[in-house]
C-alpha positions as CSV (number, residue, x, y, z in Angstrom):
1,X,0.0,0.0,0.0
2,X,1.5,3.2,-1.0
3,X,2.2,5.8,1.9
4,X,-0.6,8.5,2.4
5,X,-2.9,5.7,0.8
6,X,-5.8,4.0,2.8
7,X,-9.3,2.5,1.5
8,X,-12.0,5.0,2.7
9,X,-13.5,3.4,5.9
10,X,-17.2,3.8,7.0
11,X,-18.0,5.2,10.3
12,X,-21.7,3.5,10.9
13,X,-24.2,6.1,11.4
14,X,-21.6,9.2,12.1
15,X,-20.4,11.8,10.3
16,X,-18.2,14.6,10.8
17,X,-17.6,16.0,14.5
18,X,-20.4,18.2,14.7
19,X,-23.1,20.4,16.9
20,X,-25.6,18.8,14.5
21,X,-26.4,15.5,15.4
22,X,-28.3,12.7,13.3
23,X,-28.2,15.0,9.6
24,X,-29.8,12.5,7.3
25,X,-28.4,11.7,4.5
26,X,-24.6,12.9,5.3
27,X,-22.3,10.1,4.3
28,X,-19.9,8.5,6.8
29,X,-17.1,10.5,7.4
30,X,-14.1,8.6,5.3
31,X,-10.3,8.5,7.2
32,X,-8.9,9.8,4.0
33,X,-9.9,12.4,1.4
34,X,-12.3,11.4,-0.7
35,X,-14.1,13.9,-3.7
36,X,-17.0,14.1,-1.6
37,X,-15.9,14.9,1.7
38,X,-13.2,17.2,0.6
39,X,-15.4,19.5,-0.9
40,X,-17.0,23.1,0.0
41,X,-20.5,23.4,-0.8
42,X,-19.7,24.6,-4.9
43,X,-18.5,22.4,-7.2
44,X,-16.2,24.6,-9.2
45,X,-12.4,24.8,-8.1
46,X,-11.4,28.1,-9.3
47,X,-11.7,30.9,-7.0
48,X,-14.8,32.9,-7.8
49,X,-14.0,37.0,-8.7
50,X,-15.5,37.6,-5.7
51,X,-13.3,36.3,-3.3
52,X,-10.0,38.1,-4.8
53,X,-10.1,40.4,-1.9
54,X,-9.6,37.7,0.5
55,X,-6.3,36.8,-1.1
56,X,-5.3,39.7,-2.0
57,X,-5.7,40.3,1.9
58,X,-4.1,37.3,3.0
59,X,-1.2,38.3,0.6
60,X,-0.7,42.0,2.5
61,X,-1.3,41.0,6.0
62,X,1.5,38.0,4.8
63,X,4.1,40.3,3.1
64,X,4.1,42.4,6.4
65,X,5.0,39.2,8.5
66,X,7.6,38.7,6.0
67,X,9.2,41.8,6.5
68,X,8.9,41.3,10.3
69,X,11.4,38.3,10.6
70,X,14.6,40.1,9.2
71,X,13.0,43.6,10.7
72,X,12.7,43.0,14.1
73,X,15.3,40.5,15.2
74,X,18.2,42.2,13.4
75,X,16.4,46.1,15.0
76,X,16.5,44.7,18.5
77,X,20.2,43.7,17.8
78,X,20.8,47.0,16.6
79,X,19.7,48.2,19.7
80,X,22.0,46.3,21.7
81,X,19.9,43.7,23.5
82,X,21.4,40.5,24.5
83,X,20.9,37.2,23.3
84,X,18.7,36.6,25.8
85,X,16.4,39.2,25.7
86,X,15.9,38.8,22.2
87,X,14.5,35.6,23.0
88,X,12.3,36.9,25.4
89,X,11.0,39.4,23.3
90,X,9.7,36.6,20.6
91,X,8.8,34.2,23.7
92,X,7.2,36.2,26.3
93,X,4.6,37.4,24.4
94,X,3.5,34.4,23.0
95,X,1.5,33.3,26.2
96,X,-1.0,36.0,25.1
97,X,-0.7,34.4,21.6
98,X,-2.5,31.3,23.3
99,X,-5.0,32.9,25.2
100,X,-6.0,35.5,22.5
101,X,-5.8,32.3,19.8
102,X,-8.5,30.4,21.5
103,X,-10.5,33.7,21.9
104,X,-10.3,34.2,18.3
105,X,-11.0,30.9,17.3
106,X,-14.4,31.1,19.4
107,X,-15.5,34.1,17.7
108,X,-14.8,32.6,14.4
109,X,-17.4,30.3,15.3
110,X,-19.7,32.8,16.6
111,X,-19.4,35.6,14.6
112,X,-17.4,34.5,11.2
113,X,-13.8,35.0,10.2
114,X,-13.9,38.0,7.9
115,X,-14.5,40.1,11.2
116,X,-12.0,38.3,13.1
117,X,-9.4,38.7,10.3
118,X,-10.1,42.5,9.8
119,X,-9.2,43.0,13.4
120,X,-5.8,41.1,12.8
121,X,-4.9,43.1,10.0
122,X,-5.5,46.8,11.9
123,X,-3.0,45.1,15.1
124,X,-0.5,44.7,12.2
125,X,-0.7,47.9,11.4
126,X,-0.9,49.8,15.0
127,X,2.3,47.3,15.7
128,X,4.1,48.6,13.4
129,X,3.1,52.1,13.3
130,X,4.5,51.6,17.1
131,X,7.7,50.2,15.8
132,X,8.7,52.5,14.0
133,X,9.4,54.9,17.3
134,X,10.2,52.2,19.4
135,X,13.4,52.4,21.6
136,X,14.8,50.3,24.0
137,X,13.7,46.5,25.1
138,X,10.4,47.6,26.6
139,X,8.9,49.9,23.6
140,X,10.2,47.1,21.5
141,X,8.2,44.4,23.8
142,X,5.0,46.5,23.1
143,X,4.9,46.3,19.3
144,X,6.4,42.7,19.2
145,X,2.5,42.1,21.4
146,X,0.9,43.4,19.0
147,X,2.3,41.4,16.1
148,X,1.6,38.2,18.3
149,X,-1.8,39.2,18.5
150,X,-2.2,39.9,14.8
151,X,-0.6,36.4,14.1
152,X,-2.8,34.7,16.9
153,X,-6.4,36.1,15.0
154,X,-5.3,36.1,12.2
155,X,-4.3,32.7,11.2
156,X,-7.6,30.3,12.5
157,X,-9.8,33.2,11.1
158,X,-8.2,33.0,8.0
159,X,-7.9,29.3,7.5
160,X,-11.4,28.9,8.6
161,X,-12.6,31.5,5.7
162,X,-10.5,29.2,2.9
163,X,-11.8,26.2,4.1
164,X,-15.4,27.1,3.1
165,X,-14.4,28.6,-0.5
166,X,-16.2,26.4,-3.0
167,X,-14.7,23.5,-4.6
168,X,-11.8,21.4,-3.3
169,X,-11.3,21.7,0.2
170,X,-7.2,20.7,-0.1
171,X,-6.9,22.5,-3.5
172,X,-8.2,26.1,-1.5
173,X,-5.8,25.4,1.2
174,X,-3.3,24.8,-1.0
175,X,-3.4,27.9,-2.9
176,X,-3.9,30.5,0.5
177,X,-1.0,28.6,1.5
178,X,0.8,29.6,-1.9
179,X,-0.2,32.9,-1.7
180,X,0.9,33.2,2.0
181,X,4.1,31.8,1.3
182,X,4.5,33.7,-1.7
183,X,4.0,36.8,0.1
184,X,6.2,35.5,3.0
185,X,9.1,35.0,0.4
186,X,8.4,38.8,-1.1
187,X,8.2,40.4,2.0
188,X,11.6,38.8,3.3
189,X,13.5,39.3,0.4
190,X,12.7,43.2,0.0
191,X,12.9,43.9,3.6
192,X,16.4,42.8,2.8
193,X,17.0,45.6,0.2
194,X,14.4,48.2,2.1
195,X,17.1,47.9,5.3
196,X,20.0,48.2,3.4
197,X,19.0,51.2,1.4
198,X,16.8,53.3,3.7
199,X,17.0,51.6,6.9
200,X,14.9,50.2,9.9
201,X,12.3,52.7,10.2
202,X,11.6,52.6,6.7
203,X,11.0,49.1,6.9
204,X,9.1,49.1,10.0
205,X,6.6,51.4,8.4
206,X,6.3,49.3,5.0
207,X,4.8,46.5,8.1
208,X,2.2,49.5,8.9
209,X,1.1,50.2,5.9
210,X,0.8,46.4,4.6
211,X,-1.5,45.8,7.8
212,X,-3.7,49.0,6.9
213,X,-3.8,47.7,3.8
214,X,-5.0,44.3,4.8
215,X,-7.7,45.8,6.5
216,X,-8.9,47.6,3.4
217,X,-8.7,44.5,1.4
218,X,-10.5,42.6,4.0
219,X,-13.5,45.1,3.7
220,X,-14.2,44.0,0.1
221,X,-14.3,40.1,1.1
222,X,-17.8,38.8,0.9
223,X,-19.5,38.0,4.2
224,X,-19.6,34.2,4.6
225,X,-23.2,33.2,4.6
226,X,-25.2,33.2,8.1
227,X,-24.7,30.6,10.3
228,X,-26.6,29.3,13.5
229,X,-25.0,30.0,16.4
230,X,-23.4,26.8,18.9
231,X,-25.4,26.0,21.9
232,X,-23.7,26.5,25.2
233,X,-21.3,28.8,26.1
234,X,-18.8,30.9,23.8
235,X,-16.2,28.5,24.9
236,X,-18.8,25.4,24.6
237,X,-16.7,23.9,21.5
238,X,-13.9,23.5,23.2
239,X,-15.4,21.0,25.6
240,X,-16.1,18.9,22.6
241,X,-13.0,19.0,21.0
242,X,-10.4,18.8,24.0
243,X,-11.7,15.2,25.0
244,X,-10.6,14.5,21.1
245,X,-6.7,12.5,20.8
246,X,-7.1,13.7,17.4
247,X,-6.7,17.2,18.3
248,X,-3.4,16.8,20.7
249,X,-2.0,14.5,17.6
250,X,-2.1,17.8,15.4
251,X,-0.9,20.2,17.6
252,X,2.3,18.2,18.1
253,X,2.1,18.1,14.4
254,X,1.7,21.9,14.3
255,X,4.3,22.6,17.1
256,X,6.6,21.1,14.5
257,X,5.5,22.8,11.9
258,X,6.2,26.2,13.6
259,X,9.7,25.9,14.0
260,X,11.1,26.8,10.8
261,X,8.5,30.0,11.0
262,X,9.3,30.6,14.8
263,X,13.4,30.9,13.4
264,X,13.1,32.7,10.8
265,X,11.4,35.4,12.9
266,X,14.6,35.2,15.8
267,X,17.5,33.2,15.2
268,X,17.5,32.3,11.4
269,X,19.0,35.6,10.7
270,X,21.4,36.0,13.8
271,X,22.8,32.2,12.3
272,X,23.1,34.1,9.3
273,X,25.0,37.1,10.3
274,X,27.3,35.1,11.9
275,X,28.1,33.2,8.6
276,X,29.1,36.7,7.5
277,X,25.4,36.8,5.4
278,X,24.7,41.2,5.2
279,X,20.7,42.2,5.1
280,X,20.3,41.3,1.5
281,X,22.2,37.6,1.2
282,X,19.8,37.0,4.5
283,X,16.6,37.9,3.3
284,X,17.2,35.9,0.3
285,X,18.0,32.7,2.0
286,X,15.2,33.1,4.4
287,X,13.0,33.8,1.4
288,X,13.9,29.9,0.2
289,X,11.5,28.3,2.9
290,X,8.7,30.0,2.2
291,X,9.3,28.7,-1.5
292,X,9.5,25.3,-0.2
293,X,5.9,26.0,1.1
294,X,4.9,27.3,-2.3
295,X,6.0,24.0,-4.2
296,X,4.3,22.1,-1.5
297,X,0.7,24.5,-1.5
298,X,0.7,23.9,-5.5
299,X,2.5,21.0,-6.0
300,X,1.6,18.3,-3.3
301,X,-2.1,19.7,-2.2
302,X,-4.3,17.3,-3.6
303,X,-1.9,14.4,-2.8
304,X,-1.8,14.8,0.8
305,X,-4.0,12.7,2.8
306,X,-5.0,12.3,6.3
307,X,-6.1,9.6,8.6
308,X,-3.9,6.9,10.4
309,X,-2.7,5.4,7.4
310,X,-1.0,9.1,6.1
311,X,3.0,9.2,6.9
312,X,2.9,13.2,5.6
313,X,3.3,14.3,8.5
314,X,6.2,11.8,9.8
315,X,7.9,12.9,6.2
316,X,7.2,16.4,6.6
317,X,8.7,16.1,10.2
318,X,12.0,14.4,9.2
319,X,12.6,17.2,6.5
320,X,12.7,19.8,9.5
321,X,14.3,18.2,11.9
322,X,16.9,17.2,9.6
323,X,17.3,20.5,8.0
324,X,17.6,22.6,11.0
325,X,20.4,20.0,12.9
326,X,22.3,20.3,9.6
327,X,22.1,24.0,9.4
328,X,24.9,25.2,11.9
329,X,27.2,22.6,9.9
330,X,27.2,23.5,6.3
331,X,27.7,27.4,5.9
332,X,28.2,27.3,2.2
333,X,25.1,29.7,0.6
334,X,24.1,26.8,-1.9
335,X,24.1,24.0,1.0
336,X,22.2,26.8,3.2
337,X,19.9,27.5,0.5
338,X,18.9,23.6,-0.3
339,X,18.1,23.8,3.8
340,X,16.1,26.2,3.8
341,X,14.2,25.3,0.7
342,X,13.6,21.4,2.6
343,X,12.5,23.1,5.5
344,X,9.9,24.8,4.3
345,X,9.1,21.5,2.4
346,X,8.6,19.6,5.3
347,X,6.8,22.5,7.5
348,X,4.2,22.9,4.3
349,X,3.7,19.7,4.4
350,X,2.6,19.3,8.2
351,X,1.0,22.9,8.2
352,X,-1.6,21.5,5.0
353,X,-1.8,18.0,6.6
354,X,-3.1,19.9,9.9
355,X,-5.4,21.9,8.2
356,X,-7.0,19.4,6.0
357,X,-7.4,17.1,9.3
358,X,-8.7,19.6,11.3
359,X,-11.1,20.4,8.8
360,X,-12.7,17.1,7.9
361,X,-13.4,16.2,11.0
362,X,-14.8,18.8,12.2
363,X,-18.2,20.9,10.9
364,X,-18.0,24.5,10.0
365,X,-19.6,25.7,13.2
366,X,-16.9,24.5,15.2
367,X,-14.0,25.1,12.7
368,X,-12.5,27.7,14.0
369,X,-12.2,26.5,17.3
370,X,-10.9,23.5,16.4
371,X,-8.2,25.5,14.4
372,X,-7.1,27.5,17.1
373,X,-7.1,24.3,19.4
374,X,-5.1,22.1,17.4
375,X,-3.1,25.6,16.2
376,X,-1.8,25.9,19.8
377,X,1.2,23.9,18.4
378,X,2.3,26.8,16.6
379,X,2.1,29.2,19.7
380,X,3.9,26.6,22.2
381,X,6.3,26.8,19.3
382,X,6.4,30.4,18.9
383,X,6.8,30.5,23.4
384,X,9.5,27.8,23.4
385,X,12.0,28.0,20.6
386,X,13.1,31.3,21.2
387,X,13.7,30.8,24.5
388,X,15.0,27.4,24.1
389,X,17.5,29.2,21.1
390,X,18.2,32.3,23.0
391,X,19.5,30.8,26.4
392,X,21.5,28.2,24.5
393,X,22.9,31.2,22.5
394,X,23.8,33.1,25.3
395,X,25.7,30.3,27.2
396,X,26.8,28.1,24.4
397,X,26.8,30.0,21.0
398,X,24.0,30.0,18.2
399,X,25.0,27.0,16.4
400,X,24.4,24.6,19.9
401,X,20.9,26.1,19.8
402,X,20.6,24.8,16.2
403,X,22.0,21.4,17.3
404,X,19.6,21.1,20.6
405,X,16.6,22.2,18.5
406,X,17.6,19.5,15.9
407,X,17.5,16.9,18.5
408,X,14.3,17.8,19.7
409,X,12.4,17.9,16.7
410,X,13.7,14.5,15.6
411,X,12.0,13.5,19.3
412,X,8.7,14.9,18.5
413,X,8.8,13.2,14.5
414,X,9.3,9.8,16.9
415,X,6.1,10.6,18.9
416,X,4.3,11.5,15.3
417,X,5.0,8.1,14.2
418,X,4.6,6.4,17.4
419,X,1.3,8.0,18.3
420,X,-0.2,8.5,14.3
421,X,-2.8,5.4,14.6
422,X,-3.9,5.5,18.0
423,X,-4.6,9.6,17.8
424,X,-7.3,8.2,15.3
425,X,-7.9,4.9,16.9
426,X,-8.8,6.6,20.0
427,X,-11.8,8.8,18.4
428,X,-15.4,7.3,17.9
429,X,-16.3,7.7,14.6
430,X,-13.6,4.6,13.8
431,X,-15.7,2.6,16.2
432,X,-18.6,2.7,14.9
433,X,-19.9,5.2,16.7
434,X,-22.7,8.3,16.4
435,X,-21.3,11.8,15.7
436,X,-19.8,13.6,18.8
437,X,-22.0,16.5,20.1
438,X,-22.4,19.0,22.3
439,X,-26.1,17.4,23.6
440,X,-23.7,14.0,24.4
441,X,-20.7,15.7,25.7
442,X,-21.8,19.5,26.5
């Protein structure tokens, strides 16, 4: 049987995890894509006129995050702050990344994600509008929050949005994921250029103005249509989903995934400056994983499959743990460059394989939540590696950060594989059983 291959198997009288219990009609929910299940309620794949905006939104808010990797790491160096309180500043504020991203995902349920994603966009651009006049570690701090905040709305609210486009659910994905990275790789490599020729405030408010700009795009997307609200509490979802293994088997799959991001935006470009990289070499390196994520969003979409017979995300985890233990060791530009192009491979890989999970078992009234659950991978990421990176650096040097993180993530690809079949073992629609809903478990 051919990896990321499995026959579709019947669930008995369930469906998706849903608030809805007992839709007639609904076919078993299948462990592995299928046509049918795969698909928003349209049929067509293309991306209707009407939802241009929404890219072209994601695109800005994404070019800005760009620009923020090489921006802010290499402007708090500027400013002389240690090691160590560089990787505070990425860290810290990442504990109100998780609280806010659960928040966000909640109101993604209740409210819809165009709202929650218009908010995200205007924090980009108040945090870097506060940037730009920033001085010191604490004014610094202040505008890094507001960035994590941006990132924590932003993403569920906007993954939950592309999962409801019409036609193929993986195809959709795949493309805001191309775009995203696309952006990621623009922004990165032009902030490069922008800091070499004009400088950091310059940069800082290009970030400003590709937030505002976000938010204007985000205006012209199409309201989603109405949807009837979750019984229970605003936090009632959560309840559902948090007695799910599935859910704790894709946030280790997202924490993974996060890494290469979570370095690129701290110690990606301090590794490079001490290669001897300048601004420009460095934001065209960086740019190389997000094209790794492009190949994969356009490339590999379709192909990738859930369910416990998929080894995607056991592949996609190798590729990073791999990458980032070999980085420190092979300075050469082309043997960095290949690195950072299999990095983002393997992130795009788990990132897509997380979404597309997270969406198929799950019904669009508790989507977002379910995003921002599982997507607490990507903040514990976001807390931890920095601080892991930036201690290490400060004692030991920035390559035996690179080499600790390598071991770790090779740890967490074990658990993946270990732990792949019994995270959807463990959930009741493979037993047979009725959908999970808030009447059974509320």
């Amino acid at each position: 049987m051919r990896a990321g291959r499995s026959r579709p198997r019947r669930a008995g009288r369930g469906g998706r995890l849903g608030l809805a219990a007992g839709r007639k009609g609904r076919n078993a929910w299948p462990w592995v894509e299928t046509g049918a299940s795969r698909r928003a309620p349209a049929a067509d794949n293309p991306a209707p006129v009407a939802h241009f905006p929404f890219f072209f939104a994601s695109f800005a808010w994404n070019y800005g995050l760009g620009m923020t990797w090489l921006a802010i790491p290499l402007y708090a160096h500027s400013q002389g702050l240690s090691a160590a309180q560089i990787g505070l500043l990425f860290s810290v504020p990442v504990v109100a990344q998780m609280a806010i991203n659960l928040v966000g995902g909640a109101y993604t349920d209740r409210v819809g994600g165009r709202l929650v994603m218009l908010a995200a966009a205007l924090s980009m651009g108040f945090g870097g509008f506060e940037l730009v006049f920033a001085q010191g570690f604490w004014m610094l701090f202040c505008g890094q929050l507001l960035m994590v905040l941006s990132r924590a709305t932003f993403w569920p609210a906007n993954w939950a949005l592309a999962s409801e486009l019409p036609g193929d659910r993986g195809t959709q994905v795949g493309r805001l994921n191309a775009i995203s990275n696309l952006a990621q790789i623009l922004g990165n490599a032009s902030c490069g250029f922008v800091l070499a020729g004009y400088g950091f405030r310059a940069a800082l408010a290009c970030i400003a103005v590709l937030g505002f700009a976000a938010f204007l795009l985000g205006l012209a997307t199409p309201p989603r249509r109405a949807r009837a609200r979750p019984p229970g509490g605003m936090f009632a979802n959560y309840s559902v989903l948090a007695r799910m293994p599935i859910i704790y088997y894709t946030l280790l799959c997202a924490y993974l995934s996060a890494l290469p991001m979570t370095l690129s935006m701290s110690f990606f470009p301090l590794l490079l400056k001490e290669f001897g990289y300048g601004e420009e070499a460095s934001g065209l390196l960086l740019a190389l994983r997000a094209v790794g994520g492009i190949a994969v969003g356009l490339v590999l979409a379709r192909a990738i499959s859930t369910g416990p017979q998929s080894r995607w995300p056991v592949y996609g985890g190798l590729a990073v743990a791999l990458s980032v233990g070999l980085m420190p060791v092979l300075s050469h530009w082309l043997a960095l460059g290949v690195l950072m192009f299999a990095v983002g491979v393997g992130a795009g890989l788990q990132s897509l394989y997380v979404q597309i999970t997270l969406a198929e078992v799950t019904d669009v009234e508790m989507r977002g939540s379910a995003l921002a659950l599982g997507g607490l991978g990507w903040s514990l990421s976001h807390l931890t590696t920095p601080l892991i990176a930036g201690l290490l650096a400060q004692y030991h040097g920035t390559v035996a950060g690179f080499y600790a993180l390598g071991v770790i993530a090779l740890g967490f690809v074990a658990l993946i594989a270990v732990l792949r079949r019994r995270a959807f073992a463990g959930t009741p629609l493979t037993l047979g059983g009725s959908p999970i809903t808030m009447k059974k478990h509320g």
